[in-house]
C-alpha positions as CSV (number, residue, x, y, z in Angstrom):
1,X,-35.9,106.9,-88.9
2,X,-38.6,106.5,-86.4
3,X,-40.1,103.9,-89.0
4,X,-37.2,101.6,-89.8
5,X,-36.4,101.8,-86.0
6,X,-40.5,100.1,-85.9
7,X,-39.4,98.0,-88.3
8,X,-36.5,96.0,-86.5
9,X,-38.6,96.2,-83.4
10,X,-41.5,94.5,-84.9
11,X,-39.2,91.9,-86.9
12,X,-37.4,90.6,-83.4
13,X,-40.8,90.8,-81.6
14,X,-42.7,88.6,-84.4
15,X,-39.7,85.7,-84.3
16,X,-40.1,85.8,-80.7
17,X,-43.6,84.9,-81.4
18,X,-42.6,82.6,-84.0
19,X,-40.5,80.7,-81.9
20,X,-43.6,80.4,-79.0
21,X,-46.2,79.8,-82.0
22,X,-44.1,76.9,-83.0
23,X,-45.3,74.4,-79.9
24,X,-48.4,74.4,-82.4
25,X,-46.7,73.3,-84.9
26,X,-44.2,70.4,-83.5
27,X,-42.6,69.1,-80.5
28,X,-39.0,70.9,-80.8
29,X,-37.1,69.8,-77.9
30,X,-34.4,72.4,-78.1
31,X,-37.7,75.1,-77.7
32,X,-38.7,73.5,-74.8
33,X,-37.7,75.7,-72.1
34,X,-38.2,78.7,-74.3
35,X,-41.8,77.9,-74.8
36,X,-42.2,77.4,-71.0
37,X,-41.9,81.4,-71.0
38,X,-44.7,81.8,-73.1
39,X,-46.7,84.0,-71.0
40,X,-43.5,86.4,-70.5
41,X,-42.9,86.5,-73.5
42,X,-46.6,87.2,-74.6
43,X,-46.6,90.2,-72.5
44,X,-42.9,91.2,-73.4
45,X,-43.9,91.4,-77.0
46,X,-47.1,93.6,-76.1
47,X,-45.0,96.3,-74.4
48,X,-42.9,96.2,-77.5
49,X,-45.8,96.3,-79.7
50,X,-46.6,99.6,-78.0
51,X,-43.6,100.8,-78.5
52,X,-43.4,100.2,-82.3
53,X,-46.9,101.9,-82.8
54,X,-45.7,105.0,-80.7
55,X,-43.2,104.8,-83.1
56,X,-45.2,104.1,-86.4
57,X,-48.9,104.0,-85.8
58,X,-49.0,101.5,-88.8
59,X,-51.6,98.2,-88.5
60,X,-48.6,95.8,-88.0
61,X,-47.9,96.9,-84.2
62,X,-51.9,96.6,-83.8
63,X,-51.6,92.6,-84.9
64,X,-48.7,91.9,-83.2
65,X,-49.9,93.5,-79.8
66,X,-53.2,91.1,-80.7
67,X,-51.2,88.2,-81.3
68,X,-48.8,88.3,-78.4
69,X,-52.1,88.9,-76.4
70,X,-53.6,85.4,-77.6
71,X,-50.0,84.0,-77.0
72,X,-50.4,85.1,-73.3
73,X,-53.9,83.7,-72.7
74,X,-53.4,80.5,-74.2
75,X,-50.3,80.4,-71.7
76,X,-52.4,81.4,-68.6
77,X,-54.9,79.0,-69.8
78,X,-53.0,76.0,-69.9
79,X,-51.8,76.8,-66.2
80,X,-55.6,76.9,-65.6
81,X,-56.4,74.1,-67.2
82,X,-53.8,71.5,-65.0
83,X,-55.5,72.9,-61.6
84,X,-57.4,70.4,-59.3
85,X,-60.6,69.9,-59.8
86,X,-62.6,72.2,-57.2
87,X,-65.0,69.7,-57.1
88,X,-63.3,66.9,-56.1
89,X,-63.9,64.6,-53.0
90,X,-65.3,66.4,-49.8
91,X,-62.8,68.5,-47.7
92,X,-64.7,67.2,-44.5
93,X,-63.3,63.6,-44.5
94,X,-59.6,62.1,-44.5
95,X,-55.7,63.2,-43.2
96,X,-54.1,66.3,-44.8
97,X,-50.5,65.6,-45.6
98,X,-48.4,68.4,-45.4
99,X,-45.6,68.2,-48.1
100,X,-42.3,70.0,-48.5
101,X,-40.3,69.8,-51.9
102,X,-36.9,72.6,-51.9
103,X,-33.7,72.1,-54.0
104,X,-31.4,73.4,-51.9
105,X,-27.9,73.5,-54.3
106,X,-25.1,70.9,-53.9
107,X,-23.0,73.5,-53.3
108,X,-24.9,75.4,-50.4
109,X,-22.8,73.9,-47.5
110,X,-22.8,77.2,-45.6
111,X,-26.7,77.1,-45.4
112,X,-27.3,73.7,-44.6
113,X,-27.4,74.1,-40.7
114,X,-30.4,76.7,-41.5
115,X,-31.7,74.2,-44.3
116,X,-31.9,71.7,-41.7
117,X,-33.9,73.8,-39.6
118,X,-36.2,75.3,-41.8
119,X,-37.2,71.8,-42.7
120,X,-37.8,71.0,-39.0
121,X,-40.0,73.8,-38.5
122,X,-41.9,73.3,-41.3
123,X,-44.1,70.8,-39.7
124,X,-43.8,68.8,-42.7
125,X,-44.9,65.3,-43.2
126,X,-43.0,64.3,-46.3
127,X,-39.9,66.3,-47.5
128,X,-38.4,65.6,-51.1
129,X,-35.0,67.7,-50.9
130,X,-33.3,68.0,-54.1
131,X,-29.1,68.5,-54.4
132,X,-29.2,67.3,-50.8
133,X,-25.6,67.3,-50.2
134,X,-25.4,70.2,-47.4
135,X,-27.5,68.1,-45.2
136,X,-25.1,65.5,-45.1
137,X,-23.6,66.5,-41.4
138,X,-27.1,66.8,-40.2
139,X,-28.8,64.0,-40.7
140,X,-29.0,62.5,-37.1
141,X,-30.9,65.4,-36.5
142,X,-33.2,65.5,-39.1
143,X,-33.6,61.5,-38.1
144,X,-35.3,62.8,-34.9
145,X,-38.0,63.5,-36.6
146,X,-37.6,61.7,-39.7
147,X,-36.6,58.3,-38.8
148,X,-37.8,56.9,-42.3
149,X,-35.5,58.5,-45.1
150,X,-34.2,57.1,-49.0
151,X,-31.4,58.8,-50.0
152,X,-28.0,60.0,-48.4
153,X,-26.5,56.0,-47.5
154,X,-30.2,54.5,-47.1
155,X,-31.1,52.7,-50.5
156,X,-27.9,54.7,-52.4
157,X,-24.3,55.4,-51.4
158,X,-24.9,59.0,-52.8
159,X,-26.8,61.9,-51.3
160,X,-28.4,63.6,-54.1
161,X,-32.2,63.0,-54.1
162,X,-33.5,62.3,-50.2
163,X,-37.0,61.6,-49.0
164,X,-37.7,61.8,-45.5
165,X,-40.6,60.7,-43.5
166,X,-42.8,60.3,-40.6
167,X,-44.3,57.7,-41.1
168,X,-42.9,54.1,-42.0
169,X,-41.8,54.0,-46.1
170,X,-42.7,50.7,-47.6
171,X,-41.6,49.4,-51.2
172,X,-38.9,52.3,-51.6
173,X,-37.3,52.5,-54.7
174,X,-34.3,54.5,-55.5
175,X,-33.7,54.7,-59.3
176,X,-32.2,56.9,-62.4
177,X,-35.0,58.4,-65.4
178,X,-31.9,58.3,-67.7
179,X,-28.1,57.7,-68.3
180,X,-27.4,61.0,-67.7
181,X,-27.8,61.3,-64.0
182,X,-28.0,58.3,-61.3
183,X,-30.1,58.7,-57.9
184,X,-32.4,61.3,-59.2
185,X,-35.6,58.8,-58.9
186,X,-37.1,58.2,-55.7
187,X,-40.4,56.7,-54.6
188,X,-41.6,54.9,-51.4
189,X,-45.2,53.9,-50.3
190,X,-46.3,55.8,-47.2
191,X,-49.3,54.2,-45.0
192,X,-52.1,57.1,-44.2
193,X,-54.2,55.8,-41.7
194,X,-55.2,52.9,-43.6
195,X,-54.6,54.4,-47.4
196,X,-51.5,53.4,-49.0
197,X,-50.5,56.4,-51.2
198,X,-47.6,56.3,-53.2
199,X,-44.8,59.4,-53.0
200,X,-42.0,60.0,-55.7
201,X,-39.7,62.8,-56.1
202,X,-37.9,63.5,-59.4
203,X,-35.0,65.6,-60.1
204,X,-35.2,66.0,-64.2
205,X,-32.3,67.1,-67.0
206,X,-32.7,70.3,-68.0
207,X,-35.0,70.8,-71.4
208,X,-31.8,71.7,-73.7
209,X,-29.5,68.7,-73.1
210,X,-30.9,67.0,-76.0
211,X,-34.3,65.5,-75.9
212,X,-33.6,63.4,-72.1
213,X,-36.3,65.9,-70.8
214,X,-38.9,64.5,-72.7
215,X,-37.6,60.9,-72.3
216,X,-37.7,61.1,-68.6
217,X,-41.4,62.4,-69.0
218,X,-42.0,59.0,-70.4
219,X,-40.4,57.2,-67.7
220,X,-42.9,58.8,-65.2
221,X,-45.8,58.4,-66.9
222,X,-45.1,54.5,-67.4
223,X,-44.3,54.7,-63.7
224,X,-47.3,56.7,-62.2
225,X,-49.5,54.4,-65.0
226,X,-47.5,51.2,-63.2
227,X,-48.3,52.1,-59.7
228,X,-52.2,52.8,-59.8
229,X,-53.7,54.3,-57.0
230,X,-53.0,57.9,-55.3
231,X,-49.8,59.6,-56.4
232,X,-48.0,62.5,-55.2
233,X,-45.0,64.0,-57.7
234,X,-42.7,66.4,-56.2
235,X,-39.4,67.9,-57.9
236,X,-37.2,70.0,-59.7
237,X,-38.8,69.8,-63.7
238,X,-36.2,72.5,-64.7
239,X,-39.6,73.5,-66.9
240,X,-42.9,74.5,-66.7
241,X,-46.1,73.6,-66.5
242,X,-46.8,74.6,-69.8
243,X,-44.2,73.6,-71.7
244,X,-45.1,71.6,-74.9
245,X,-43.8,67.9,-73.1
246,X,-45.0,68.9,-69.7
247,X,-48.4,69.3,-71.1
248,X,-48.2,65.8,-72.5
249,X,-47.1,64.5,-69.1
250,X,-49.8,65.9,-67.3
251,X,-52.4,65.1,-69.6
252,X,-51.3,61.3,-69.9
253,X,-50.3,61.0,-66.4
254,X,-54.0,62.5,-65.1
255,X,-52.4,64.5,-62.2
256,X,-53.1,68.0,-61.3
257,X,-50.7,70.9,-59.9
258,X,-51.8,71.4,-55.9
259,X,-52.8,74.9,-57.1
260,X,-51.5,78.0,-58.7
261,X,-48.1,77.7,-58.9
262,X,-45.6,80.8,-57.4
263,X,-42.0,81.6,-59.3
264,X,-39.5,79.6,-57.9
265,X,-36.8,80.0,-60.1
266,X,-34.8,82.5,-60.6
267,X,-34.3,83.7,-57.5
268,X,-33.4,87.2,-59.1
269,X,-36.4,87.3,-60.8
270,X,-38.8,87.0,-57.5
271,X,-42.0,86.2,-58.8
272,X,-41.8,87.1,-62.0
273,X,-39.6,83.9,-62.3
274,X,-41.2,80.6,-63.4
275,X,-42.4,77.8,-61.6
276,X,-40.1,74.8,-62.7
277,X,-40.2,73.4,-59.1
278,X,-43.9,71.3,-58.6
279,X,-45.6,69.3,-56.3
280,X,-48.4,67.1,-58.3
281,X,-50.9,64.8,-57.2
282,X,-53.4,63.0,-59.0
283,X,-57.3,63.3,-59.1
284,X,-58.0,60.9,-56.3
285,X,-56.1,63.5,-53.7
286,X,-57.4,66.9,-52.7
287,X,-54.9,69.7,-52.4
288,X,-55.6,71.7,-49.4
289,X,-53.0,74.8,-50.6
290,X,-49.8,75.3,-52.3
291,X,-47.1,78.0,-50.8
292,X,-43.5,79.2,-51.3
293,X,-41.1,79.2,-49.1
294,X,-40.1,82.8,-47.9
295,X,-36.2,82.5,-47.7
296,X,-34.5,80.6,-50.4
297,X,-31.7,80.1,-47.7
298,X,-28.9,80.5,-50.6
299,X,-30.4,77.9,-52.7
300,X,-30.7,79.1,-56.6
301,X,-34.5,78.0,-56.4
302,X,-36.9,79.0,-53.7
303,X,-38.7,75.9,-51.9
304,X,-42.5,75.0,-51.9
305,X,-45.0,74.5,-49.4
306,X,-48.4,71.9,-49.8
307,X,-51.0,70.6,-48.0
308,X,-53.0,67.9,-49.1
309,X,-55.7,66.1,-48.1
310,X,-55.7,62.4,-48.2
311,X,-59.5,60.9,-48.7
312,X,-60.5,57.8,-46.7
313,X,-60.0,54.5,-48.2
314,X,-63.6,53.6,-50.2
């Protein structure tokens, strides 16, 4: 009994290793978010792999506790792999830009007055607020100190996707990365003392509505390869990292995470959750630190916190 009950352990635990192992195969859109769990499920499979050779100390639960283990690496590797540079351009010189990114769920009304607040104490330069509906009856307050905005009747008659600033927003563009969704685009070119660096937020399809993940990937990367110059990429990826199209992006694209990204999704999970919330920049910029936000204020994602530092123009 103890064997056959080994058995059907180590059959489920070696398609949920299949299923990972695939992303080195293909590009399976319908995988996609799986495959952003790689590293859970790497180290899900080893505690099951223990328990099959407590079980039946056979060789099989010996491979599949090695393979899961590789599975796992690879994952924390790629996460490594899209970090800054930590020797980039000297800390000494240039602005640091602090940046605030938090989907804060349409729905969220009865939180918005604390929303609102939190995102005026945050001493933020920039915010990118996904799902931005609940701030809708505070928005002559957050204009006190953001009097330069997209989103929420400025560039769009909905309030989905807003940007607000500090500084004066030149060139903004409010647009859709598919037919799916409308508004969920933003970018605007923000003036730091003398450096024009260009600030986008994206709010993306999730990975398993057909392949418009992956398609809006595209759209960014022809964007960001458009624009030229220093980019900042904020938003709700609804994947990530590591998953098998995100890689792609980040590769293509040349931009970096602002450091190692905290869980911020689900808010169950704490952080054992995944990071499908970013804030990327490319190489030219210098991220200073990346944080969450403690209270996810009754949003379904917690926010994020980063600080950037803006080089001098050449």
């Amino acid at each position: 009994m103890r064997e056959k009950t080994s058995c059907v352990i180590g059959a489920i635990l070696s398609l949920c290793l299949l299923v990972i192992c695939l992303r080195y195969v293909a590009y399976l859109w319908p995988l996609t978010f799986v495959q952003s769990l790689q590293i859970h499920i790497g180290l899900a499979v080893m505690v099951g792999a223990a328990l099959c050779y407590a079980l039946s100390r056979g060789p099989y639960p010996v491979v599949l506790m090695a393979a899961a283990l590789l599975v796992a690496l690879h994952g924390l590797f790629m996460q490594w792999q899209v970090l800054p540079d930590a020797t980039g351009p000297a800390m000494a010189a240039g602005r640091t830009v602090r940046i605030l990114h938090f989907n804060i769920l349409g729905n969220n009304r009865e939180n918005g007055d604390r929303i609102a607040e939190t995102i005026l104490a945050s001493g933020a330069d920039i915010a990118f607020i996904m799902e931005a509906e609940p701030l809708e009856p505070f928005l002559d307050r957050l204009s006190a100190a953001y009097p330069y905005r997209i989103g929420c009747g400025v560039g769009t008659d909905t309030c989905d996707l807003l940007l607000l600033s500090r500084r004066p927003i030149v060139k903004p563009v409010v647009g859709a990365l598919s037919d799916l969704r409308r508004d969920r685009f933003a970018m605007a070119d923000i003036d730091i003392d003398g450096r024009i660096v260009h600030f986008a937020a994206a709010h993306l399809t999730k990975p398993y509505f057909d392949d418009y993940h992956g398609g809006e990937l595209e759209i960014l990367k022809e964007i960001i390869g458009y624009a030229g110059g220093p980019f900042v990429l904020a938003g709700d990826f609804n994947a990530s990292a590591i998953a098998p199209d995100m890689q792609d992006f980040l590769d293509v694209s040349g931009m970096t995470t602002t450091g190692w990204e905290p869980a911020t999704w689900p808010i169950a999970a704490g952080p054992l959750g995944i990071a499908i919330d970013h804030i990327f920049v490319s190489k030219t910029l210098v991220p200073v630190s990346l944080q969450r936000l403690k209270d996810n204020l009754g949003s379904n994602h917690y926010g994020l916190i980063a600080e950037i530092l803006i080089p001098p123009a050449a």
